[in-house]
N, CA, C and O atoms as a Tinker XYZ file with bonds, in Angstrom:
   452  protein
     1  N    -88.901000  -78.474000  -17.716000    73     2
     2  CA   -88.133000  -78.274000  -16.517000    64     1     3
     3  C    -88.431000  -79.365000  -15.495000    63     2     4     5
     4  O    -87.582000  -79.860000  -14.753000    81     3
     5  N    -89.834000  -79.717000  -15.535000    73     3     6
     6  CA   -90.105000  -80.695000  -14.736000    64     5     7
     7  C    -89.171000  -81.952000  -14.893000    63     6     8     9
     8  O    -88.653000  -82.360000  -13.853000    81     7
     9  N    -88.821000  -82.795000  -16.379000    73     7    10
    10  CA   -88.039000  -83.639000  -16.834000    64     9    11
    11  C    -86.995000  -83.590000  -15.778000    63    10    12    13
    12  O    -86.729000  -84.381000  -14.874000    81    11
    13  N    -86.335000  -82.154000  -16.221000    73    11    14
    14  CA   -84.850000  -82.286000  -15.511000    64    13    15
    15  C    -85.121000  -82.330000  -13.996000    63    14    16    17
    16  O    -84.316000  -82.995000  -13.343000    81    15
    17  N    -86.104000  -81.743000  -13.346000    73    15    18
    18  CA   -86.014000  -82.155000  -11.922000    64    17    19
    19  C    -85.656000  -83.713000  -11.351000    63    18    20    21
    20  O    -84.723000  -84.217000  -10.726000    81    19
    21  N    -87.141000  -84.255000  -12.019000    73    19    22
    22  CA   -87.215000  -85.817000  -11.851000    64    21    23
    23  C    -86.098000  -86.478000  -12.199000    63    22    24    25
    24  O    -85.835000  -87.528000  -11.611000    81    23
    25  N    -85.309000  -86.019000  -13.140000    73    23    26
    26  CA   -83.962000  -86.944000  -13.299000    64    25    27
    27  C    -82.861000  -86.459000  -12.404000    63    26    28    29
    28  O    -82.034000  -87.284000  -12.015000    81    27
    29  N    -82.771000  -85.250000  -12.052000    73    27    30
    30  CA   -81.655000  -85.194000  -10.832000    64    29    31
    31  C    -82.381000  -85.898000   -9.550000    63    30    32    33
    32  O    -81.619000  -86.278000   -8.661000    81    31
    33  N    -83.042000  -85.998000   -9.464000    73    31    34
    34  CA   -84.121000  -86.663000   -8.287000    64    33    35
    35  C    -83.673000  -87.696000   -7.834000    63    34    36    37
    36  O    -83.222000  -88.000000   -6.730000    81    35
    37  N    -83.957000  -88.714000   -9.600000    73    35    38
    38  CA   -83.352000  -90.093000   -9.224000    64    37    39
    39  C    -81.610000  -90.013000   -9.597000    63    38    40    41
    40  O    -81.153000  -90.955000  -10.245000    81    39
    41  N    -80.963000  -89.233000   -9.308000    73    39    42
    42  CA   -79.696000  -89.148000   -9.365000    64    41    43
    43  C    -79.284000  -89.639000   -7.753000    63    42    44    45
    44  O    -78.525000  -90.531000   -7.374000    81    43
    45  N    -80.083000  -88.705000   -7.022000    73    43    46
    46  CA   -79.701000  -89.364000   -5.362000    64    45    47
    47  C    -80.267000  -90.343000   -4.715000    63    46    48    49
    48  O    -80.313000  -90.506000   -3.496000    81    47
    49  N    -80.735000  -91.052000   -5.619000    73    47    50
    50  CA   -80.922000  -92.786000   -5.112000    64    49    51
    51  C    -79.484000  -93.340000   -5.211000    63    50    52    53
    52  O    -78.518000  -93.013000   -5.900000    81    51
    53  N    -79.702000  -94.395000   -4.182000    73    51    54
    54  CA   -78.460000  -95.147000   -4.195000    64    53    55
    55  C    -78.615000  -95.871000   -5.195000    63    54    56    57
    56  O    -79.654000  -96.181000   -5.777000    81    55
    57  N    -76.877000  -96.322000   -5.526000    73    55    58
    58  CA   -77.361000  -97.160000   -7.080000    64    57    59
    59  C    -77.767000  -98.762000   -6.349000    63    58    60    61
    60  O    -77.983000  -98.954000   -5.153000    81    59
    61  N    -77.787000  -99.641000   -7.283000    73    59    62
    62  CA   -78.620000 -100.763000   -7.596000    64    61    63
    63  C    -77.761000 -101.620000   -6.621000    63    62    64    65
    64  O    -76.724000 -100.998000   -6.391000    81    63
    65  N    -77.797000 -103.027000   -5.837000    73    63    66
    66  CA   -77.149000 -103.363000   -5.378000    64    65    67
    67  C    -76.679000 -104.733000   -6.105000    63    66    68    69
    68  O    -77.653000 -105.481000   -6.018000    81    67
    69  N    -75.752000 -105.326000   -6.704000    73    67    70
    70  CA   -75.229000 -106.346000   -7.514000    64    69    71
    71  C    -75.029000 -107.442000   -6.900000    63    70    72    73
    72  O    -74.212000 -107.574000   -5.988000    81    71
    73  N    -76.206000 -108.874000   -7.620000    73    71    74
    74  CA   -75.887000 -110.333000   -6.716000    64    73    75
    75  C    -74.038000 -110.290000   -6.399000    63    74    76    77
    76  O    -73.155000 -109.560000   -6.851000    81    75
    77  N    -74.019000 -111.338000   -5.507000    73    75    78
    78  CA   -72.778000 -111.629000   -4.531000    64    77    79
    79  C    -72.193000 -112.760000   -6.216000    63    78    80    81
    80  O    -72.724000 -113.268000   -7.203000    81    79
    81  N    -71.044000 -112.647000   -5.700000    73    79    82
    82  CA   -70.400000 -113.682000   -7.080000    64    81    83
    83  C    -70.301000 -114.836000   -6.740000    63    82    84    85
    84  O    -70.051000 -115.182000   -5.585000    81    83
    85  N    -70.516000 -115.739000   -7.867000    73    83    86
    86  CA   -70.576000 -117.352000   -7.504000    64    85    87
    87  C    -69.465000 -117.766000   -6.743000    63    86    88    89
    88  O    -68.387000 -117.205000   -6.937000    81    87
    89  N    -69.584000 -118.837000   -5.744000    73    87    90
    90  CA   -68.552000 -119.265000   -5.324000    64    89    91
    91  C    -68.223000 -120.286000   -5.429000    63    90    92    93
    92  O    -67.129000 -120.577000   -4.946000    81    91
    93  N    -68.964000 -121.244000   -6.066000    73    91    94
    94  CA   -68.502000 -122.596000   -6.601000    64    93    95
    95  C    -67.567000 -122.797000   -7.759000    63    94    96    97
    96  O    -67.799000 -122.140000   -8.774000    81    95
    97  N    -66.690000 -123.497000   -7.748000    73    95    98
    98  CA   -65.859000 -124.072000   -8.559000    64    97    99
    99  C    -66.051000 -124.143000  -10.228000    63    98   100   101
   100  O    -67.267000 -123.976000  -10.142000    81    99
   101  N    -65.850000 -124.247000  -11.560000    73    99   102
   102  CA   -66.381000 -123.931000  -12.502000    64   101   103
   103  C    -65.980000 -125.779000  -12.927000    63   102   104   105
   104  O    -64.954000 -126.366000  -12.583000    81   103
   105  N    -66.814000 -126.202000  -13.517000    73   103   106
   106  CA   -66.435000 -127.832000  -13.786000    64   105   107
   107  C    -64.959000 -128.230000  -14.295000    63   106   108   109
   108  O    -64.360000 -127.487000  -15.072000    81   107
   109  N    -64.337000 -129.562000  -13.775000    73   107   110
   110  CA   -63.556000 -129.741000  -14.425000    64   109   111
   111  C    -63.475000 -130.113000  -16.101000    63   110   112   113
   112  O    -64.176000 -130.976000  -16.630000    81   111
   113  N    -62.493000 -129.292000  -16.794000    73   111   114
   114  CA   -62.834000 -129.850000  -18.582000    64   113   115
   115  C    -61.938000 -130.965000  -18.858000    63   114   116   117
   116  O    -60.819000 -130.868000  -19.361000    81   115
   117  N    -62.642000 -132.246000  -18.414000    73   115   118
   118  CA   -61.476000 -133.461000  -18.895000    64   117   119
   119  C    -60.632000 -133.465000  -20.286000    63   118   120   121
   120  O    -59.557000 -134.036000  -20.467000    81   119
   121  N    -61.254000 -132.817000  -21.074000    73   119   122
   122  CA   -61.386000 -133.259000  -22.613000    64   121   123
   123  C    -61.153000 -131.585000  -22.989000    63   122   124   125
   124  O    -62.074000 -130.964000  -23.519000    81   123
   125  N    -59.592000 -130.785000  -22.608000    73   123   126
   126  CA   -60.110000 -129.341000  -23.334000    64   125   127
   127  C    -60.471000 -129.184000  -24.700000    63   126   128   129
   128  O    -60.983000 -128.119000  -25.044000    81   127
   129  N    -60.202000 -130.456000  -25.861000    73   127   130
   130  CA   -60.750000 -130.103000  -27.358000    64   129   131
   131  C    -62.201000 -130.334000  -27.192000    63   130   132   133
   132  O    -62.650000 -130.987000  -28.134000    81   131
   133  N    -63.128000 -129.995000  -26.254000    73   131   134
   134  CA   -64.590000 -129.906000  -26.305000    64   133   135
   135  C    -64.914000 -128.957000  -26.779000    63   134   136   137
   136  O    -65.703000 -128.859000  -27.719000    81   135
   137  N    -64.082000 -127.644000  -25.923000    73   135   138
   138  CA   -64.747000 -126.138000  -26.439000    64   137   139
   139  C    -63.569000 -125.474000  -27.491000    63   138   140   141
   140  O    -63.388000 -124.274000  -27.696000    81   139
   141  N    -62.899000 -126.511000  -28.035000    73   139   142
   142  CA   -62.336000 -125.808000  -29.190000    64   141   143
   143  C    -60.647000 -125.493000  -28.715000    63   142   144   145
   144  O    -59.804000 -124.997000  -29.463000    81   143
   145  N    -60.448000 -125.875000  -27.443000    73   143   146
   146  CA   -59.454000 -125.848000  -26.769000    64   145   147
   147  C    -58.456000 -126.378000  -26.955000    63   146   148   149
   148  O    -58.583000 -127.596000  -26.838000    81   147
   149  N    -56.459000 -125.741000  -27.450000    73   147   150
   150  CA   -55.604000 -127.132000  -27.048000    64   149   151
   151  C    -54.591000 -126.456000  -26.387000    63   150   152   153
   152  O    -54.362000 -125.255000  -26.531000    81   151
   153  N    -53.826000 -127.405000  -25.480000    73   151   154
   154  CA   -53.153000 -126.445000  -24.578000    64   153   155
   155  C    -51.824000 -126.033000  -25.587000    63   154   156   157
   156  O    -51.483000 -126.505000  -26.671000    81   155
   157  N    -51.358000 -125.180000  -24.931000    73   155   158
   158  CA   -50.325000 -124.466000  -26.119000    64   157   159
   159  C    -48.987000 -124.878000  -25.288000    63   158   160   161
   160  O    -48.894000 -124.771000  -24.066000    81   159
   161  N    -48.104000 -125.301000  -26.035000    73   159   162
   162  CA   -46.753000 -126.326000  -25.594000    64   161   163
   163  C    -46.105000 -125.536000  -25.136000    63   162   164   165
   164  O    -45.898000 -124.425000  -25.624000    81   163
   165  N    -45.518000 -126.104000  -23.774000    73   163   166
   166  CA   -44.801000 -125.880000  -22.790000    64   165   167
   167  C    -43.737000 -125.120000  -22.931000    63   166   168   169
   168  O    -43.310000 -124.717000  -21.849000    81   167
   169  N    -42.875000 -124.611000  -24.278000    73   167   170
   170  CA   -41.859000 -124.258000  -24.767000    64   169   171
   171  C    -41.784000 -123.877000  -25.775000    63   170   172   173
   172  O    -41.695000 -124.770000  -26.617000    81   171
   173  N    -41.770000 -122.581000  -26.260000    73   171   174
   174  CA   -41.770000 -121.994000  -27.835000    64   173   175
   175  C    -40.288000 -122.140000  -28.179000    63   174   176   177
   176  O    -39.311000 -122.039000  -27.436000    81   175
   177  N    -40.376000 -122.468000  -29.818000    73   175   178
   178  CA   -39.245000 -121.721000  -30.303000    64   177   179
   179  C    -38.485000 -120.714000  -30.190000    63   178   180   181
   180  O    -39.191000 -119.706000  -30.233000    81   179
   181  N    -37.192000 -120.408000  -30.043000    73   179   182
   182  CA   -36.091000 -119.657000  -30.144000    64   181   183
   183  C    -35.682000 -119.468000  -31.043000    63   182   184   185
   184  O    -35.374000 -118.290000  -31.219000    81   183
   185  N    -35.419000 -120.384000  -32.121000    73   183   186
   186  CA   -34.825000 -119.564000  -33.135000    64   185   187
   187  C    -35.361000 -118.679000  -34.075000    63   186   188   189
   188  O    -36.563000 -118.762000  -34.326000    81   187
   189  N    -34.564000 -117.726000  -34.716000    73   187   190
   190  CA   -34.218000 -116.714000  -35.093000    64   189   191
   191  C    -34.918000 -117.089000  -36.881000    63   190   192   193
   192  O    -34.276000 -117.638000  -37.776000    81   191
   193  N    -36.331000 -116.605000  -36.971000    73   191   194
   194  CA   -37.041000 -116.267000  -38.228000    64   193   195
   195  C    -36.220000 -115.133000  -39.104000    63   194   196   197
   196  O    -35.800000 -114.080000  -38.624000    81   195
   197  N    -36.058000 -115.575000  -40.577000    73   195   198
   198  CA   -36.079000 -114.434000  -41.514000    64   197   199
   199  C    -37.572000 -114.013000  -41.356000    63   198   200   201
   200  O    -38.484000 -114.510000  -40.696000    81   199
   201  N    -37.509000 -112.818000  -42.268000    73   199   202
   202  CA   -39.094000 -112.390000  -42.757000    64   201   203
   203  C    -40.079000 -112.440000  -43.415000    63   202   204   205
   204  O    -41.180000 -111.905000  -43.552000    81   203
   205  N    -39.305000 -113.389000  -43.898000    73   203   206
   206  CA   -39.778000 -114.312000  -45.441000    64   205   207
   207  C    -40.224000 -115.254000  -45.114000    63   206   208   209
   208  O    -41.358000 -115.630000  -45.414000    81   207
   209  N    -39.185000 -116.029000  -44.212000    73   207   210
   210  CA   -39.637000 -117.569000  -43.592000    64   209   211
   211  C    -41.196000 -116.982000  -42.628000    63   210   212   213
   212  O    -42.360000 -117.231000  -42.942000    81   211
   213  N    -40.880000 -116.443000  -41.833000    73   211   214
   214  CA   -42.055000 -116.143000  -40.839000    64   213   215
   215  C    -43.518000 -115.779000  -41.497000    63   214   216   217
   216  O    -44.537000 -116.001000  -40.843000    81   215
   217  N    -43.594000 -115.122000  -43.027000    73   215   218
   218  CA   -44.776000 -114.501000  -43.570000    64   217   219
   219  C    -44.800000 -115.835000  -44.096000    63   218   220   221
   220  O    -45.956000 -116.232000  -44.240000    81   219
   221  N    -43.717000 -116.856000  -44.509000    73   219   222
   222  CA   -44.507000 -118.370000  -45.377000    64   221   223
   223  C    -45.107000 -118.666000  -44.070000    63   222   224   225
   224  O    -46.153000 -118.023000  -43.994000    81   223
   225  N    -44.909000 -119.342000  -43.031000    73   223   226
   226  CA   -45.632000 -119.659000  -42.056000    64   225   227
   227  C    -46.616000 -119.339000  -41.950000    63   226   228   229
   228  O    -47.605000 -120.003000  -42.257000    81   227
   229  N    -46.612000 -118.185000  -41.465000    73   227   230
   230  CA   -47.783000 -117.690000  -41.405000    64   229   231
   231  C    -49.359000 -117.956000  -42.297000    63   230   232   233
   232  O    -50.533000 -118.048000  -41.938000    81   231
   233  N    -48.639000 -118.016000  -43.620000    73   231   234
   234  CA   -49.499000 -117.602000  -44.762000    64   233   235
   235  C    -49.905000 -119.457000  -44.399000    63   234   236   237
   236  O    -51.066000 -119.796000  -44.170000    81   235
   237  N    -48.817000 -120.402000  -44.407000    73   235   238
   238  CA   -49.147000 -122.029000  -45.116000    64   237   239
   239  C    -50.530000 -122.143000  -43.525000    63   238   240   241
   240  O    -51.589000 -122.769000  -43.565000    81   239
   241  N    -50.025000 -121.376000  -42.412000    73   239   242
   242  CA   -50.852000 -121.851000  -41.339000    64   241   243
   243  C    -52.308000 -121.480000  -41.267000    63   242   244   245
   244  O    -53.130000 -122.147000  -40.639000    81   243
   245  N    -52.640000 -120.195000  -42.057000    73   243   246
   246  CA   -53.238000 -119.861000  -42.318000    64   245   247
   247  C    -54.361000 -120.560000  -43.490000    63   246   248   249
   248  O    -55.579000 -120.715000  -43.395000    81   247
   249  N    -53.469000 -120.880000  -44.544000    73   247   250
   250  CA   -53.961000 -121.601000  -45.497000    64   249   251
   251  C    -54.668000 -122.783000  -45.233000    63   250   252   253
   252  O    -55.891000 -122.860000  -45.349000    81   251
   253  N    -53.965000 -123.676000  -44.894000    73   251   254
   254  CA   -54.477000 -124.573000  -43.956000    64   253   255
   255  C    -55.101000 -124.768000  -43.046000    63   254   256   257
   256  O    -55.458000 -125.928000  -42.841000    81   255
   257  N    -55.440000 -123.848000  -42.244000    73   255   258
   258  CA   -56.797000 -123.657000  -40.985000    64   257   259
   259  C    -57.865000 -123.691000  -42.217000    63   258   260   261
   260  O    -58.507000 -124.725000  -42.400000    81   259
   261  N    -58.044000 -122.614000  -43.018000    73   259   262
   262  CA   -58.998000 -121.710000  -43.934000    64   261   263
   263  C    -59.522000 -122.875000  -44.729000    63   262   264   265
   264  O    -60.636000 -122.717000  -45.230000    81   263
   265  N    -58.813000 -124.187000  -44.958000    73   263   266
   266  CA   -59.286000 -125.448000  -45.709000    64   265   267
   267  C    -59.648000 -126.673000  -44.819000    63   266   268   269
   268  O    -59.597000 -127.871000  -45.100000    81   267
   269  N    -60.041000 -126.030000  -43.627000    73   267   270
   270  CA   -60.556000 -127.333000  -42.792000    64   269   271
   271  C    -62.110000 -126.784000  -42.436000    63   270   272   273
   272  O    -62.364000 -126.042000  -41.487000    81   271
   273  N    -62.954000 -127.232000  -43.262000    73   271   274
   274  CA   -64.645000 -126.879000  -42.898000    64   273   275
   275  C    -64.652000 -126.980000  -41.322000    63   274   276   277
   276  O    -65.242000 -126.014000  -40.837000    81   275
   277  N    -64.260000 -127.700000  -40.559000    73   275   278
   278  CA   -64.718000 -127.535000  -39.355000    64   277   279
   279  C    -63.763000 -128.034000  -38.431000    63   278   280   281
   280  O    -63.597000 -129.141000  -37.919000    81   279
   281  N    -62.903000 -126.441000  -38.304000    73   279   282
   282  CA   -61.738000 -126.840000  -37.572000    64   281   283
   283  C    -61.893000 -127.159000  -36.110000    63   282   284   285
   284  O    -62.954000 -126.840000  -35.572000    81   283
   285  N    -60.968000 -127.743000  -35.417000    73   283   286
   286  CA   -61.121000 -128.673000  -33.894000    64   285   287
   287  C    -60.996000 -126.989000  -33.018000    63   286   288   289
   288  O    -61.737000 -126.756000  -32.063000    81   287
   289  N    -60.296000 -126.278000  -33.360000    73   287   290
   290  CA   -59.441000 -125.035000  -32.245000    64   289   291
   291  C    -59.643000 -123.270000  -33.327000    63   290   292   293
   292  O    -60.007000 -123.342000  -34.500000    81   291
   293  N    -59.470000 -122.480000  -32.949000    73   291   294
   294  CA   -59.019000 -121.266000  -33.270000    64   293   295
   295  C    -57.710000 -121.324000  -33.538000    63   294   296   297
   296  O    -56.948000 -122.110000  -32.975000    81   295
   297  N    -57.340000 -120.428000  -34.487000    73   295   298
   298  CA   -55.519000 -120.357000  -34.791000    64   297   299
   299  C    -55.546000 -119.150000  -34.320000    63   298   300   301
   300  O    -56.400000 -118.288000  -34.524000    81   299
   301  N    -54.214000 -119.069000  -33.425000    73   299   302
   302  CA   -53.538000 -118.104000  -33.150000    64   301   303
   303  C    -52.170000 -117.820000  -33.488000    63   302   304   305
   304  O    -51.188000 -118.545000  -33.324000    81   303
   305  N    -52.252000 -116.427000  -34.083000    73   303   306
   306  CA   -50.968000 -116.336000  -34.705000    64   305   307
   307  C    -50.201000 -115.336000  -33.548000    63   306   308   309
   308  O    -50.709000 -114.441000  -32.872000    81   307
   309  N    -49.027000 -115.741000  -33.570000    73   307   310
   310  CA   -48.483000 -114.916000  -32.326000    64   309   311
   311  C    -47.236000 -114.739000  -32.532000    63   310   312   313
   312  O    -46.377000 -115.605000  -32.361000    81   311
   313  N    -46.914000 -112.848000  -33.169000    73   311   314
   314  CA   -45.475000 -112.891000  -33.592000    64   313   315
   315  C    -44.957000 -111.250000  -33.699000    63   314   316   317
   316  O    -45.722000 -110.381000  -34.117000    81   315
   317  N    -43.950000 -111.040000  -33.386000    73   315   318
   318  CA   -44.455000 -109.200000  -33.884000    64   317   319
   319  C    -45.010000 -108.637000  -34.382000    63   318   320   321
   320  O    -45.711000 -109.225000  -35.206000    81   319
   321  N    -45.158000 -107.082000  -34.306000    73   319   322
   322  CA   -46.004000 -106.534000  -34.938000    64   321   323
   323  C    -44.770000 -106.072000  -36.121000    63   322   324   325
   324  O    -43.567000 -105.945000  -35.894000    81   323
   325  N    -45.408000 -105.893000  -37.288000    73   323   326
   326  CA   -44.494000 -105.815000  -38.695000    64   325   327
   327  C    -45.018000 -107.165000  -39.500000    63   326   328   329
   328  O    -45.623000 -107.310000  -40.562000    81   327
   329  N    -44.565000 -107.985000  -38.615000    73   327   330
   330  CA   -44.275000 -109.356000  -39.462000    64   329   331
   331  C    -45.236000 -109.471000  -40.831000    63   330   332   333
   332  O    -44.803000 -109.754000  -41.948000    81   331
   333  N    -46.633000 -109.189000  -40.501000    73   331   334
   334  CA   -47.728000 -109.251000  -41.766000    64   333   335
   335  C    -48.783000 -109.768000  -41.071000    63   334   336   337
   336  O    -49.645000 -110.160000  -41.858000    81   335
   337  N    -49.041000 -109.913000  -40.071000    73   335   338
   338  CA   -50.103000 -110.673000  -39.567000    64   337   339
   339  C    -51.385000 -110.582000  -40.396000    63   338   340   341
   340  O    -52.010000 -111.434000  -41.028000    81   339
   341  N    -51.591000 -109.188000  -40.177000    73   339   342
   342  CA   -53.197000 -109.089000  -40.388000    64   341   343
   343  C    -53.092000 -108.710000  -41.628000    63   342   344   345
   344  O    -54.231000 -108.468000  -42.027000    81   343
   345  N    -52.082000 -108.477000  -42.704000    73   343   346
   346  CA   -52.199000 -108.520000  -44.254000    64   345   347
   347  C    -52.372000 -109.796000  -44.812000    63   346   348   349
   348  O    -53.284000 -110.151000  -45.557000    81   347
   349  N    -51.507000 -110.401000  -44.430000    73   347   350
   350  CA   -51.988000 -112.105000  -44.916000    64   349   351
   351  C    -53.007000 -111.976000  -44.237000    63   350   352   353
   352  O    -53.703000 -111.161000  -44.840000    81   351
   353  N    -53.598000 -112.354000  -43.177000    73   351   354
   354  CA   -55.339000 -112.829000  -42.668000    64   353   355
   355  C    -55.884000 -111.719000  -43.678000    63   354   356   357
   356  O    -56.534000 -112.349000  -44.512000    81   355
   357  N    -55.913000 -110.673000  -43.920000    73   355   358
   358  CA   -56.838000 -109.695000  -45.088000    64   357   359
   359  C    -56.698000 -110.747000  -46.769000    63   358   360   361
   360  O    -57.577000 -111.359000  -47.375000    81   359
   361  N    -55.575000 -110.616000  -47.001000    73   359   362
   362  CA   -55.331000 -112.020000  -48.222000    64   361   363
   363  C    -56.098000 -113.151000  -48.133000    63   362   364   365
   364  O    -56.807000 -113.611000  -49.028000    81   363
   365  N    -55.911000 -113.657000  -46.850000    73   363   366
   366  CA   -56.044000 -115.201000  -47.138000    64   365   367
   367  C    -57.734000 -114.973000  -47.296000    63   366   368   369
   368  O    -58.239000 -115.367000  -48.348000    81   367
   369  N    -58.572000 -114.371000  -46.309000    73   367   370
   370  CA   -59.783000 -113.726000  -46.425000    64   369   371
   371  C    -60.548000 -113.321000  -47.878000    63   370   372   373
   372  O    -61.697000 -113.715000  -48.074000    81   371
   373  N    -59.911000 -112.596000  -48.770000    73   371   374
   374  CA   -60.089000 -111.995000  -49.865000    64   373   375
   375  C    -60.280000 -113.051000  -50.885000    63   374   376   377
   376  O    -61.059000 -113.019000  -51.838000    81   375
   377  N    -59.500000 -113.943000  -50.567000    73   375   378
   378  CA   -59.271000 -115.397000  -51.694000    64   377   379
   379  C    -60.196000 -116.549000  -51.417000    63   378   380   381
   380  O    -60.515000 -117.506000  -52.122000    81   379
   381  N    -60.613000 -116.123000  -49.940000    73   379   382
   382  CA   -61.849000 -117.295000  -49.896000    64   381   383
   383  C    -62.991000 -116.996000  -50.149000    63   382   384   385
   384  O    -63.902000 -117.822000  -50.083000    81   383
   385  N    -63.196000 -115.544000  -50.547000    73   383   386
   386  CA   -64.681000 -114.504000  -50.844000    64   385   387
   387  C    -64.440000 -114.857000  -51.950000    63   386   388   389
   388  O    -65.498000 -115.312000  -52.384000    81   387
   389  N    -63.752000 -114.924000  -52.626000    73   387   390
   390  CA   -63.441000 -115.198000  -54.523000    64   389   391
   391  C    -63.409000 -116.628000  -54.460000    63   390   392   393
   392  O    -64.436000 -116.866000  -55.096000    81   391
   393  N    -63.107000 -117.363000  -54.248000    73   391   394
   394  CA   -63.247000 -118.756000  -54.225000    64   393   395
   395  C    -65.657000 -118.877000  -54.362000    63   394   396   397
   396  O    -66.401000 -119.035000  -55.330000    81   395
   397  N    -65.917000 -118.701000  -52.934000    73   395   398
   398  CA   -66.746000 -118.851000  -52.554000    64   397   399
   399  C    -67.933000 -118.242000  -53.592000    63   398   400   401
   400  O    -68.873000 -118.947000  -53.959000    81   399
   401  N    -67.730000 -116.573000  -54.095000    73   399   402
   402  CA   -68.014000 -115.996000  -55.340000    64   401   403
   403  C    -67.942000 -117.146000  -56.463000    63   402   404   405
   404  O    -68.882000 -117.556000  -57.145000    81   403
   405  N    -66.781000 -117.510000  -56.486000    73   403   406
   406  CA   -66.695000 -118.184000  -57.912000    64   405   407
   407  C    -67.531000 -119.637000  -58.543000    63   406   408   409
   408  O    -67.876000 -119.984000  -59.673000    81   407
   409  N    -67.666000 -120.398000  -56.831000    73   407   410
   410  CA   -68.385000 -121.401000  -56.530000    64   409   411
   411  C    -70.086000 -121.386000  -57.089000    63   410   412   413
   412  O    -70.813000 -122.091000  -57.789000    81   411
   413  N    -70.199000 -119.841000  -56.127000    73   411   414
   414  CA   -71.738000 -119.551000  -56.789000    64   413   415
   415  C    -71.957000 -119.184000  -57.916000    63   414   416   417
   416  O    -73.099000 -119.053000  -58.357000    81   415
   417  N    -71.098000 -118.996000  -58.455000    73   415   418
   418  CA   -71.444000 -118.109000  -60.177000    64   417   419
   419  C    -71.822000 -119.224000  -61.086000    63   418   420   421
   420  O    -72.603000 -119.092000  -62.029000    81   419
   421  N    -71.007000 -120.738000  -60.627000    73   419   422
   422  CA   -70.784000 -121.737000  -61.433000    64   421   423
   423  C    -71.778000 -122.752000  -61.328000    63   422   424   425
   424  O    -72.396000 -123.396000  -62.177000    81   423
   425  N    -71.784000 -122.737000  -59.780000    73   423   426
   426  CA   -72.762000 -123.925000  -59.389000    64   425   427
   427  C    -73.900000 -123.895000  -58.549000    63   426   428   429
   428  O    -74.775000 -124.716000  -58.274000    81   427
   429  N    -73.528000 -122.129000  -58.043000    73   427   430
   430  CA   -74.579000 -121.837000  -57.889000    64   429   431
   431  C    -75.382000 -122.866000  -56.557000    63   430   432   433
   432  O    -76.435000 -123.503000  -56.561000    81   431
   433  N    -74.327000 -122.656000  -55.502000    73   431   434
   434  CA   -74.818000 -123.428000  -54.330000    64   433   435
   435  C    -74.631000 -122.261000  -52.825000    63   434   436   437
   436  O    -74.292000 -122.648000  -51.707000    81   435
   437  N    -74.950000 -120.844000  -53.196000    73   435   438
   438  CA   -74.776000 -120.136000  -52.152000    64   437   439
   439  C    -73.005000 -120.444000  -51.527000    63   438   440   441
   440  O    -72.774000 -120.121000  -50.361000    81   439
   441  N    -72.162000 -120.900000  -52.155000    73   439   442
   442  CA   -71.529000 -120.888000  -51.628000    64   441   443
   443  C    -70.841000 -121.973000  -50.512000    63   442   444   445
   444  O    -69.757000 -121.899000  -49.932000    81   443
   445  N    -71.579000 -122.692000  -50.464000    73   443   446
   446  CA   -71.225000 -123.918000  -49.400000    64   445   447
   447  C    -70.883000 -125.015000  -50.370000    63   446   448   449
   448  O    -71.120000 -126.109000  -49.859000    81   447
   449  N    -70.597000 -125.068000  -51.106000    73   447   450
   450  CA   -70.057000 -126.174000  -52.073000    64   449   451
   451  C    -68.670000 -126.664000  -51.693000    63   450   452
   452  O    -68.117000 -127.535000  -52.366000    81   451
């Protein structure tokens, strides 16, 4: 019983008081591909995707990030929901665990081969 006293106790302390927020400026990034950054173009496409065309995209953009050891940016895929997004990224995923599996079975380099 004692427990529960002492904790309603410190219930009526005031809470904690939180530093003031920075007010300086955050640096300029001359160079945004430093932190992986590229600016995203001024003007998207309009036209009108089949569903077929949009899941190849997807999949070749995908493919192609997934074969660059050390890509410059993050890919962002940005398109309705339906389209397949996150089934292809589950695919393209699945095929590089089997790739990577298959690497080690053979040559037996953990995988970084």
């Amino acid at each position: 019983m004692d427990v529960l006293r002492r904790a309603l106790a410190e219930l009526d302390r005031p809470a904690p008081s939180l530093p003031d927020a920075p007010t300086g400026a955050p640096p300029d990034d001359q160079v945004p591909r430093r932190r992986g950054l590229i600016r995203a173009p001024a003007s998207r496409p309009t036209e009108t995707l089949s569903l077929e065309d949009a899941r190849s995209m997807i999949t070749t953009a995908i493919t192609i990030y997934m074969a660059d050891p050390l890509p410059e940016s993050m890919l962002l895929i940005a398109a309705p929901a339906g389209i397949g997004k996150t089934t292809i990224a589950a695919w393209a995923a699945e095929q590089e665990a089997r790739r990577k599996a298959a690497r080690e079975a053979v040559f037996g380099t953990g995988g970084t081969a």
